[in-house]
N, C-alpha and C positions, 0 to 999 in steps of 0.2 A: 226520716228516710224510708223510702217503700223497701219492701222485701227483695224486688229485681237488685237495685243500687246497694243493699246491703251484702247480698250475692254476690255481686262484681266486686267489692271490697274488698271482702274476705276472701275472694278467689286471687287477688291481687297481692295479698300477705302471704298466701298460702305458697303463690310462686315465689315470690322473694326468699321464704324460709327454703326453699330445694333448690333454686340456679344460682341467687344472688345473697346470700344472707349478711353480710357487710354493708349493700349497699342501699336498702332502702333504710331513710331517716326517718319521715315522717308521710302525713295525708291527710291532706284537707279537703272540705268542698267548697265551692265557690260558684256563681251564677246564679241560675233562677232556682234551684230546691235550694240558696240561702235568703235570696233575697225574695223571695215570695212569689215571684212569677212565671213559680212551674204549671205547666197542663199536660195534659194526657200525652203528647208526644216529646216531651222533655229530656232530654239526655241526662247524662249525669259529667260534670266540670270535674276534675279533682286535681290538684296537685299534691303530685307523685314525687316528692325531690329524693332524687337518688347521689350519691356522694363518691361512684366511680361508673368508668364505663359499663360495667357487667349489669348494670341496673336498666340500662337502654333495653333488656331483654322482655322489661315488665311490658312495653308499649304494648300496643293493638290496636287495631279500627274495626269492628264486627257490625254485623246485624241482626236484629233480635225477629222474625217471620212473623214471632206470634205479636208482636207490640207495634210492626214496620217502625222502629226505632233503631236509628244507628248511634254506633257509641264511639268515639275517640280517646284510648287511653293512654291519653301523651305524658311523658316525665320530663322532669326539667331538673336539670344540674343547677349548682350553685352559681356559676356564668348568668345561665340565663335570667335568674332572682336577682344577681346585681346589677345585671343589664337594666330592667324591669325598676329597679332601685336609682336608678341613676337616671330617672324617665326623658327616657328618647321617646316618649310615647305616654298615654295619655288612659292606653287598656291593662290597668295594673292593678285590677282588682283581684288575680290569682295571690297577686302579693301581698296586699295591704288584707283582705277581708276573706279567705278562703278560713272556715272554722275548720280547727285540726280536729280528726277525730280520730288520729291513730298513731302514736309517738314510740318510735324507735331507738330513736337518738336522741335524750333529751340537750345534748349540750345544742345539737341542732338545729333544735326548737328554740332556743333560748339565742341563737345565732338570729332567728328567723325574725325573735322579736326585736333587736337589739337594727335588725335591717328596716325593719317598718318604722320603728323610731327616727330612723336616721334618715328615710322619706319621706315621712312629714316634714320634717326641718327643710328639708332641701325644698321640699313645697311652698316651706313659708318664708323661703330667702330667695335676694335677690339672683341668685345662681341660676333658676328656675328660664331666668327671659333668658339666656344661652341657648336652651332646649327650644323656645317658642322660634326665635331667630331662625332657628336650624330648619322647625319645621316647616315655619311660611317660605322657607329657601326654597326647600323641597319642593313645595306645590307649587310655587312660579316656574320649577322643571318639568313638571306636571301638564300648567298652561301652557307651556312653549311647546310642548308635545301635539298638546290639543288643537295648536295655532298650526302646529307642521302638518299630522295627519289629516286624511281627507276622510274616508270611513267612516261611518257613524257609529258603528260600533267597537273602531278604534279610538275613537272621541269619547265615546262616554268609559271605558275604560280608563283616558286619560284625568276623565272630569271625574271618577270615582277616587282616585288617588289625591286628586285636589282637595276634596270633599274630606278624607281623611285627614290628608295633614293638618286641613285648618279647624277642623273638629278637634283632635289634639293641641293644637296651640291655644286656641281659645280657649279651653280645659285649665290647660297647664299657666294660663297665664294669669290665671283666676283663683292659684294652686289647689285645683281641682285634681281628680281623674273622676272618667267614666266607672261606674259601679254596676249597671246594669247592659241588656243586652239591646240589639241592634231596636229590635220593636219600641223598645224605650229611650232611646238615643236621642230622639227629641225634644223628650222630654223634660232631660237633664240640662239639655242646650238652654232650651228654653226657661229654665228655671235661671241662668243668669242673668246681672244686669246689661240686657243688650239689645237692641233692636227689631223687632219680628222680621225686618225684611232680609236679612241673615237665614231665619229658616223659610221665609217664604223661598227664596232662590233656592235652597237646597231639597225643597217638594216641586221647585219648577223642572230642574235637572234631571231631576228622576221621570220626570214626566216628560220631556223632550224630544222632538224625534226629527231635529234638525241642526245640524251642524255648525252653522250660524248665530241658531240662538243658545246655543251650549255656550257658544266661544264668548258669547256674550254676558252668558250669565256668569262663568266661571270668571272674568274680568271684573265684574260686578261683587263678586263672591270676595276678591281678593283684594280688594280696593278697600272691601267694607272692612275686612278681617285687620287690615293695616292702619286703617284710621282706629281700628276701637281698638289694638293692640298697642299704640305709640304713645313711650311713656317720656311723658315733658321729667327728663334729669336738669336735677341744678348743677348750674353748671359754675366753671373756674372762674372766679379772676384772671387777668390775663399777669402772669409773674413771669420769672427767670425763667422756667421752663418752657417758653417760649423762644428762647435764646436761638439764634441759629436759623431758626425759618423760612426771616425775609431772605437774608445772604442763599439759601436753599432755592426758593423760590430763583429769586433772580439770575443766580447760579445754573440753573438747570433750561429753564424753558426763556426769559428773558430775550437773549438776541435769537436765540432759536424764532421766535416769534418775529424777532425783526428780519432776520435773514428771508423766512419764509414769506413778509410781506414784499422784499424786494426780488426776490423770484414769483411772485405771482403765482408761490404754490400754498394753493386750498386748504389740501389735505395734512399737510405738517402743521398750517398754523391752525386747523381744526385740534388736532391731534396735543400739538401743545398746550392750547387753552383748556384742553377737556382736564389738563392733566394738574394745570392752576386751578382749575376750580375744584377737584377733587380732595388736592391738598389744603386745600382752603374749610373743603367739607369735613375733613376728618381734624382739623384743628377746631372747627366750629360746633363737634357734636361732643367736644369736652368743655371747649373754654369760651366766655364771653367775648366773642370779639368782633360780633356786627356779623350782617350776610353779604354776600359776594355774591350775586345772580351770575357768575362771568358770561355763562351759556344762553340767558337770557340775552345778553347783548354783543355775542358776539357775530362777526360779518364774516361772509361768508363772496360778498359782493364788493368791501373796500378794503383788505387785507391789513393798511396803516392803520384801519381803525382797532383792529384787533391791540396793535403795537402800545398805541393811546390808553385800549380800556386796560390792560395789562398795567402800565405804571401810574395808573387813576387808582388801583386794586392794592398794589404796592405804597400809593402816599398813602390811604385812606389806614393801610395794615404800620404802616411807620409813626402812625398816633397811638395804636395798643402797644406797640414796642414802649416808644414813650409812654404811657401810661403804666406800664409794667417795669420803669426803668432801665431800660436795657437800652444800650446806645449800639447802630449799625456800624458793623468793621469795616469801614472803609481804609484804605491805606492809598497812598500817592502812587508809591512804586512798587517794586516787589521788595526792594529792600527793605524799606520801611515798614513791610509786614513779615519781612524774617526776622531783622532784632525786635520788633513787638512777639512774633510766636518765640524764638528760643528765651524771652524774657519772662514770659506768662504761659 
């Protein structure tokens, strides 16, 4: 540590010992003076964890005249550390890798390690695809932005958030985090197993100065991000818990979709089908039970046909029933399905 950074340090203790004396724990540093890729304009990273409000007082943002070096001396409460622990995100090297070099608290510190422990694991479980899910959510909010504004410099604002999210997913989904800074961010990417044309688009976007071709690449960006993040689960047998579905199914949108074909309305029987093939899709991304394209084949132009592919959908799903042993409740009357329920 140069003599400037060891200044600032000490000047950092000094104030805690007179404003705050409770509240600083401990102080690490982390970035480029740990991982090697300091230079002459280098700031200094530290985490500062303070362990009540009065400690928010260490902060500051200065500037140095004689070095044109600014410095950012942000704290972070224990929130923010399990926030960081809990990776929403993928810049968690203040957490995992900042070297302590100045301990107040030792139970704190032993808190600190006990949190990085419990990061790695979270890294190397499957918990982890939660976080990537959330992220590529994110940046398809991101695109939709980029798809709405006109601007180009509201575009690439939006294609810089994109950029982010899926940089962290791809990260975290690898159970990775970034360790280094923006100049090397490349470079880490790049060190996974995954395709050049991943970072080629992310040097194209930077270089872009049309609106067009942003909307374009970021489509490209997130396509790719989806195919090399999609992990084939094994999946169920089709059993009991499958109970209830078709009856659900038919129950719910069935004549709905026939009423809709004999009004000659569009939109309900669009609306219906979207809503069978959906349930179709969230039973099919657990359990074996065949694909259902509904939307592939539904009309839009002979509305009976919709009626048709609907109990084509239904026979084809009443052979996994059978298969899984589960017999459809059918009943004659109502009677005959009220002494069967108050009996069962």
């Amino acid at each position: 540590m140069n003599n400037v950074n060891q200044k600032i340090m000490n000047a950092i203790i000094e104030k805690a010992e007179k404003v705050c004396p409770d509240s600083l724990a401990f102080i690490g540093i982390y970035g480029s003076v740990v991982t090697g890729d300091e230079y002459e304009k280098s700031d200094l990273d530290l985490l500062i964890l303070i362990q009540d409000d009065k400690g928010w007082q260490l902060g500051t943002s200065f500037i140095l005249d004689d070095s044109n070096i600014g410095y950012d001396i942000y704290c972070t409460n224990w929130n923010g550390l399990k926030y960081d622990a809990a990776c929403h995100h993928a810049q968690i090297s203040k957490l995992m890798d900042s070297k302590i070099v100045y301990i107040k608290n030792q139970e704190a510190y032993n808190e600190l390690c006990k949190l990085r422990e419990q990061t790695k694991l979270f890294l190397a479980s499957e918990e982890r695809f939660q976080r990537v899910n959330e992220l590529v959510d994110k940046a398809k909010i991101s695109y939709a932005n980029a798809c709405l504004h006109e601007e180009l410099g509201e575009v690439r604002l939006d294609a810089f958030l994109v950029i982010y999210f899926l940089m962290d997913a791809i990260m975290l989904f690898h159970g990775k985090y970034f360790k280094r800074g923006t100049k090397r961010i490349l470079e880490e990417l790049a060190a996974l197993p995954m395709e050049d044309v991943f970072i080629d688009n992310l040097k194209s976007i930077a270089s872009s100065k049309d609106v067009l071709e942003l909307r374009a690449l970021l489509k490209s960006l997130l396509l790719y991000t989806e195919r090399h993040l999609k992990q084939e689960k094994e999946k169920e047998e089709p059993s009991e818990s499958l109970s209830g579905t078709y009856e659900e199914m038919y129950s719910n949108w069935r004549n709905k979709v026939e009423e809709a074909a004999k009004q000659n309305n569009v939109f309900a029987s669009f609306m219906n089908m979207c809503n069978l093939h959906y349930m179709f899709s969230e039973i099919s991304s657990k359990v074996s039970i065949g694909a259902y394209n509904i939307m592939e084949k539904y009309s839009s132009d002979c509305l009976e046909n919709n009626v048709n592919l609907f109990d084509a959908c239904l026979q084809k799903y009443e052979t996994v029933y059978k298969t899984a042993g589960i017999t459809i409740k059918r009943f004659h009357n109502v009677d005959e399905f009220v002494a069967d329920y108050l009996e069962n």
